[in-house]
C-alpha positions as CSV (number, residue, x, y, z in Angstrom):
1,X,0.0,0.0,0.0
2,X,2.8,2.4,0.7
3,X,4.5,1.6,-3.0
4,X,0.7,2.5,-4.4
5,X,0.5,5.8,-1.9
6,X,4.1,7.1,-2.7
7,X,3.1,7.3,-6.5
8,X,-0.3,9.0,-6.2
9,X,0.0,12.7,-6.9
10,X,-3.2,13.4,-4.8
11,X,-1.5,12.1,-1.9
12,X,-0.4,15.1,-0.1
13,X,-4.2,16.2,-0.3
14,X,-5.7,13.2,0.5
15,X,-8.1,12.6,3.0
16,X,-10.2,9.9,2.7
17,X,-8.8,6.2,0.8
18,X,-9.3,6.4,-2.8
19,X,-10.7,3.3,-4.6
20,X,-7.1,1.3,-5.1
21,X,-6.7,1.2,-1.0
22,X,-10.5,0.5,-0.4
23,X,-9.6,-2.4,-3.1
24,X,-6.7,-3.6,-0.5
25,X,-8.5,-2.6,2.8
26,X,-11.9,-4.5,1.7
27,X,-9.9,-7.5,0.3
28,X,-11.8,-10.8,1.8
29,X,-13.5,-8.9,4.0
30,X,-17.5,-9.7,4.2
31,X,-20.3,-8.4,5.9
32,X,-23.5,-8.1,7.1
33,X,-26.6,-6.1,5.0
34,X,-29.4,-5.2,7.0
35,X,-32.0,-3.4,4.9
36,X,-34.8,-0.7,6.1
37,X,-37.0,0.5,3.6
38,X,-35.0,2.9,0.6
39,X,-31.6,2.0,3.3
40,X,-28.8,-0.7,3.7
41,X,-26.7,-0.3,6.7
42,X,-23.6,-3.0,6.4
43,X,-22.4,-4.9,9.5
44,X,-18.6,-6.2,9.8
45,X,-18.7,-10.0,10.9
46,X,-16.4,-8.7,13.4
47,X,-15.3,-5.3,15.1
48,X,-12.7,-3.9,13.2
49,X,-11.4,0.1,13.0
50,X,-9.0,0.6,9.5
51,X,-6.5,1.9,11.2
52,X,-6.4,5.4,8.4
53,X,-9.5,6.5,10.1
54,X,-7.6,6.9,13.6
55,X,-6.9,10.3,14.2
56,X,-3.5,11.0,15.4
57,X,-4.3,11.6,19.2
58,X,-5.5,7.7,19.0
59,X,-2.2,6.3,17.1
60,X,-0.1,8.6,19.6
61,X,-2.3,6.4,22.5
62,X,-2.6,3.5,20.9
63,X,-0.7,0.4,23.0
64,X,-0.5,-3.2,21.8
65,X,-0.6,-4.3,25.4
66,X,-3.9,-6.5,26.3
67,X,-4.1,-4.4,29.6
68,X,-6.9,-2.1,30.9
69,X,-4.4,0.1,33.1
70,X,-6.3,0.5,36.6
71,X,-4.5,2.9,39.6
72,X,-4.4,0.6,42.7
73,X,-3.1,4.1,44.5
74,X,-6.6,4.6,46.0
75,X,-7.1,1.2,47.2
76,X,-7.9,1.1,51.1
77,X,-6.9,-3.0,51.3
78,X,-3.8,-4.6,50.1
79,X,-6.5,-7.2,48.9
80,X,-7.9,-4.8,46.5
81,X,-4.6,-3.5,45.7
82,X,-3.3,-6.7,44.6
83,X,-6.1,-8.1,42.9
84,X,-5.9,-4.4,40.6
85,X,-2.4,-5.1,39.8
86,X,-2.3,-8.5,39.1
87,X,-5.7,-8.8,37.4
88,X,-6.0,-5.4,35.3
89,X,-2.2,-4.3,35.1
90,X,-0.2,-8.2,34.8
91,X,2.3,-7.3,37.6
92,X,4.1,-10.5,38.7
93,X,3.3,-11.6,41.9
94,X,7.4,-11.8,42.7
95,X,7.2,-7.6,42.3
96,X,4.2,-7.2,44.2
97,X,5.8,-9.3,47.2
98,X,8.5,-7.0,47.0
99,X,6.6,-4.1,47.0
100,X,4.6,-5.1,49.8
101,X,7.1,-7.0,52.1
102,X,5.4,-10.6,51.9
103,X,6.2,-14.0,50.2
104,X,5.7,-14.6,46.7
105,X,3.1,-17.5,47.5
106,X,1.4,-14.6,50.0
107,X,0.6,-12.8,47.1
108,X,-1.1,-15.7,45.5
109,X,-3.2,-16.3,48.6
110,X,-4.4,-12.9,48.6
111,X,-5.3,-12.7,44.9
112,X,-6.9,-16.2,45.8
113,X,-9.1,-14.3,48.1
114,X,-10.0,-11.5,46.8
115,X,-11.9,-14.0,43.7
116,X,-13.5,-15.4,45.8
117,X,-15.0,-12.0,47.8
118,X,-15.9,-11.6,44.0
119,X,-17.4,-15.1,43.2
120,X,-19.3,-14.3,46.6
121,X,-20.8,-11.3,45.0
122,X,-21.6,-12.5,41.9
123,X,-23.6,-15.2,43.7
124,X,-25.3,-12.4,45.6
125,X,-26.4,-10.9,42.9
126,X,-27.5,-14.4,41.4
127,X,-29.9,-15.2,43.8
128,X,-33.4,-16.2,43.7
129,X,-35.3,-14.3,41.8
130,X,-38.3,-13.9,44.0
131,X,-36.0,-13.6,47.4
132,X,-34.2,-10.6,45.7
133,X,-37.5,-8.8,45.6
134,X,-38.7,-9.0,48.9
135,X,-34.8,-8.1,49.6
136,X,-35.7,-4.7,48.6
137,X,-32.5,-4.1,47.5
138,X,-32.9,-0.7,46.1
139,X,-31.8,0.9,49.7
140,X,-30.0,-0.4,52.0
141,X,-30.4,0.1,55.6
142,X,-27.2,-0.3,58.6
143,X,-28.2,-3.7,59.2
144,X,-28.1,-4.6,56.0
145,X,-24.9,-2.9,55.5
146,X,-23.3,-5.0,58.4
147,X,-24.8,-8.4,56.2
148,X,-22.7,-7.1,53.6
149,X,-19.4,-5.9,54.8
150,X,-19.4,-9.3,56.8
151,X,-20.9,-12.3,54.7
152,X,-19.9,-10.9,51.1
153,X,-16.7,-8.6,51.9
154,X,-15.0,-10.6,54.1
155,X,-14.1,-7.8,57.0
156,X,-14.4,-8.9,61.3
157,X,-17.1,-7.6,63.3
158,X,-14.9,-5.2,65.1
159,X,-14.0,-3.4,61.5
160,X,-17.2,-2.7,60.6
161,X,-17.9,-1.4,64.8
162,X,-14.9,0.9,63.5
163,X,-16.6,2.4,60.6
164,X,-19.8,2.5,62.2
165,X,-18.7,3.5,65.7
166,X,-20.3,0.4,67.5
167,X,-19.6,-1.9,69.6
168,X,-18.6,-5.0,67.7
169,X,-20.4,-7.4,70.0
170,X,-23.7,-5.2,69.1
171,X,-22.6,-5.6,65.3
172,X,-22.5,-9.5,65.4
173,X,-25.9,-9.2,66.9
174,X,-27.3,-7.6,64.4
175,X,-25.3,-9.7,61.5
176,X,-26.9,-12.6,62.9
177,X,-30.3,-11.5,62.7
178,X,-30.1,-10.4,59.4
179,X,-28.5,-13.6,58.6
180,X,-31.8,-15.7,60.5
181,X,-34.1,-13.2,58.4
182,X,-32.5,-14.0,55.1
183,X,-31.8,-17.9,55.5
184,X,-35.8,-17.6,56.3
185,X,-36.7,-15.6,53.2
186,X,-34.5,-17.3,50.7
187,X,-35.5,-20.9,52.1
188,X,-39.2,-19.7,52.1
189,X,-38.8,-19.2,48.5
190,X,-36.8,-22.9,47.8
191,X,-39.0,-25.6,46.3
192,X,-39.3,-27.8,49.3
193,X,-37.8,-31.4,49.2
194,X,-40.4,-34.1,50.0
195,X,-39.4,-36.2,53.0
196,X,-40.3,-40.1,51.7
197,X,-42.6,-41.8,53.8
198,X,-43.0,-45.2,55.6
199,X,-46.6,-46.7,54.5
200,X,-47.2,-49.7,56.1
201,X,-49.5,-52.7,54.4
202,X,-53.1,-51.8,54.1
203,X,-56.7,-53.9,54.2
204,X,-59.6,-53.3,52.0
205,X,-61.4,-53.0,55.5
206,X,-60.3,-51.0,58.4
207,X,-61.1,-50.4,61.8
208,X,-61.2,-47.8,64.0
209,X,-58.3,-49.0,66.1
210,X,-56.2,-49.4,62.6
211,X,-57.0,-46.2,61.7
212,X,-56.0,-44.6,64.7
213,X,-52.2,-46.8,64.3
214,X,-52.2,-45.7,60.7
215,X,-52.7,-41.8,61.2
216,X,-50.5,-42.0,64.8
217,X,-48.1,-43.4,62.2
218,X,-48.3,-40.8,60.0
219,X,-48.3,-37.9,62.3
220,X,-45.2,-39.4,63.6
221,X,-43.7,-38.7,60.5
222,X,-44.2,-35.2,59.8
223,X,-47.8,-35.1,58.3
224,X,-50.9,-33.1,59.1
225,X,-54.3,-35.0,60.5
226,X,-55.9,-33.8,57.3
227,X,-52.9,-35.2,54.9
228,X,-52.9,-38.4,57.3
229,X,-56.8,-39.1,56.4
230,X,-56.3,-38.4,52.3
231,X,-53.1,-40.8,52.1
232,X,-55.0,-43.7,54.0
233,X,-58.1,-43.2,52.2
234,X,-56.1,-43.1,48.7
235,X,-54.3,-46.1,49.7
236,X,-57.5,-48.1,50.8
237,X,-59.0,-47.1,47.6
238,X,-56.3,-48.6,45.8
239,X,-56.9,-51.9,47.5
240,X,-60.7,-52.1,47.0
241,X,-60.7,-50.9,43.6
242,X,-63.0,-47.3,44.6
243,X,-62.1,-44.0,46.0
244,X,-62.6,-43.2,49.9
245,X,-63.8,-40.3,51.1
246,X,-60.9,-38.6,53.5
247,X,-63.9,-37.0,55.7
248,X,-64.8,-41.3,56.2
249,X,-61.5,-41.5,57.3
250,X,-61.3,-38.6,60.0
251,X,-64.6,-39.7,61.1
252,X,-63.5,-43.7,62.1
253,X,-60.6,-41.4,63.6
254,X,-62.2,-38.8,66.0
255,X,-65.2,-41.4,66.9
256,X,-62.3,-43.9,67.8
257,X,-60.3,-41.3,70.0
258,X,-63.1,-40.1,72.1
259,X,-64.5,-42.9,73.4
């Protein structure tokens, strides 16, 4: 291209590529049409910038570094600090020990934990849909704030009693509350895991006395009077080839009990 440039007499004037260098920068280079109405707007198959439209404050800019260059100088934490250099500016953990006075295999530790402070996040956010919403997450009150800085950002009781000028006996208090409040919300909100139960062998006929061992039984095992009487009426059903009424059931079962 620079042969074909150096011969053009328009070249001192030029602005735009002529026709021969749209020939060169177009070569094998497809794309997309989408059409509306009387207009076709064309779509590369992939992000690309011809590097003669970069204006010369770009070029003078431009790096061929793979690195989005992130100041660690106003990081609080030599967590945050290290996870900024080593993920966004590729310094070796062997110069950041230096820097900081620590082992190499320190270094990776630290960066160790401050992914996962980040996977923890990222699962935050994650959570169940319908637990999120009655988080009412748009505002966060000091309680909440606790929940946070403990459970998702990793710092003690007594730093957050530091920042919020509390007692830090008073902040794990309140940490734990929040964390009984959400374990109830989110495991409200869980599909619930049926617990299998024990169903012992079943006549076409029964007695009061059976069942009154039949729903004992099933009380036992974690199941309302009401879902006790469906579940032996169901099951007797089975066996005499007709459905039971549950209210049958109950009523063998309260007439057997109060005598």
């Amino acid at each position: 291209m620079e042969k074909l440039c150096n011969k053009c007499e328009k070249r001192y004037n030029c602005n735009t590529p002529c026709k021969a260098v749209n020939a060169i920068l177009w070569k094998d280079n497809r794309v997309m049409e989408r059409h509306f109405g009387d207009v076709i707007v064309c779509y590369p198959q992939r992000k690309e910038v011809h590097f003669s439209e970069i204006t010369q404050q770009q070029i003078d800019e431009f790096s061929e570094k793979d690195v989005i260059q992130w100041s660690s100088g106003n990081a609080k934490l030599k967590k945050t600090a290290v996870f900024i250099e080593r993920f966004f500016n590729n310094v070796p953990c062997k110069v950041l020990a230096e820097k900081y006075g620590v082992k190499e295999n320190t270094i990776v530790c630290i960066y160790s934990q401050a992914i996962e402070s980040l996977e923890k996040i990222i699962n935050a956010l994650d959570s169940r849909k319908e637990g999120l919403k009655a988080c009412k997450s748009d505002r966060f009150t000091d309680d909440q704030k606790f929940f946070l800085l403990t459970n998702v950002f990793g710092f003690s009781g007594v730093e957050v009693g530091e920042m919020f000028n509390m007692d830090h006996k008073r902040v794990s208090m309140k940490v734990k509350r929040m964390a009984d409040k959400y374990e109830k919300l989110f495991s409200s909100k869980a599909p619930k895991e049926e617990t299998p139960i024990d169903d012992p062998a079943i006549k076409g006929k029964l007695t009061r006395p059976d069942v009154v061992k039949f729903v004992d039984g099933y009380i036992d095992q974690g199941l309302s009077h009401r879902q006790a009487f469906k579940r032996i009426a169901d099951r007797q059903g089975e066996v005499i080839g007709r459905p039971v009424n549950p209210l049958a059931i109950g009523s063998k079962y309260r007439k057997a009990t109060a005598d």
